[in-house]
C-alpha positions, 0 to 999 in steps of 0.5 A, a space after each residue: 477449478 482452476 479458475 478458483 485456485 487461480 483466483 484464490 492465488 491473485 488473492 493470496 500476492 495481493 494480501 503479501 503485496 499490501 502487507 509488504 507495502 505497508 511495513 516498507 512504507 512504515 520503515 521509509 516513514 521511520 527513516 525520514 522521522 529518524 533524520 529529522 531526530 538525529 539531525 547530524 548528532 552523531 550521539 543520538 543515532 543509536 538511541 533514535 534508530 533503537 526507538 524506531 526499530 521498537 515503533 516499527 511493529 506499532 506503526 506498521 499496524 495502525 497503519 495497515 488498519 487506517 489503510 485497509 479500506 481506502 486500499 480495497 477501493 484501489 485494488 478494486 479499481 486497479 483489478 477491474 479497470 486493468 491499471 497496471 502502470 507505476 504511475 497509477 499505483 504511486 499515485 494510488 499510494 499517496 492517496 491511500 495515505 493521505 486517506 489513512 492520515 484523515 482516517 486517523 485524524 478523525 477519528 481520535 479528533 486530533 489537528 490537522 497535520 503539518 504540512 512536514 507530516 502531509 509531505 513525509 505521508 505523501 512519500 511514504 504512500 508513494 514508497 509503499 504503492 510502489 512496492 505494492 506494484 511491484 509485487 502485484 500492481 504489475 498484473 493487476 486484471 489479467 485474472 479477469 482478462 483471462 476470466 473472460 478469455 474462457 468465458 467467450 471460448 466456452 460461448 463460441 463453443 456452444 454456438 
């Protein structure tokens, strides 16, 4: 039983650590869009960050449905193999974006991104798979690592 509440515990940090992940990297991407609109008029820095703020929602929702399954293969990958370092979930990050980019991109038959947009993605991915390590990269596997600690306890036992 404990094995299941644990389990079911790793489930619930992983599903914060990606939902927090993507609004983080959603807000450093509306950041960096925001610069770009303002670009040092200071009488456009209300009315941008106001727009950005009422985008916020929408793109933290497209965003977290285009990333969803590149982001299982990860936390798969990251969960079984043990990957525990920053560099790994970084790197996991921009892939994942770049992923939900040509997702996006293939599925409503739009052009290719700007190299602008596929390097302000990229960070962004960086941005979010850091907060997701964080949160939950940082002890990826141990479920599993304890898993099967009890597994070879209960087999010495028996034998």
């Amino acid at each position: 039983m404990s094995n299941l509440l644990s389990h079911m515990g790793r489930f619930i940090v992983i599903t914060f650590a990606y939902i927090l992940a993507v609004i983080i990297a959603c807000v450093f991407l509306l950041f960096l869009a925001w610069g770009g609109f303002v670009q040092g008029d200071p009488e456009m820095q209300w009315p941008a960050g106001f727009v950005a703020s009422l985008a916020l929602p929408l793109v933290v929702l497209f965003a977290a449905r285009y990333a969803f399954f590149p982001m299982i293969v990860m936390v798969a990958i990251a969960e079984i193999g043990g990957r525990r370092s920053w560099f790994f979930h970084a790197l996991s990050g921009m892939a994942i974006a770049v992923s939900a980019l040509i997702i996006r991109a293939n599925s409503e038959q739009l052009a290719n991104p700007s190299a602008g947009i596929l390097m302000a993605v990229l960070a962004a991915g960086a941005v979010g798979g850091s907060v997701y390590w964080l949160i939950a990269g940082r002890t990826s596997g141990r479920n599993l690592d304890r898993l099967a600690d009890d597994l070879t306890s209960r087999a010495s036992k028996e034998s």
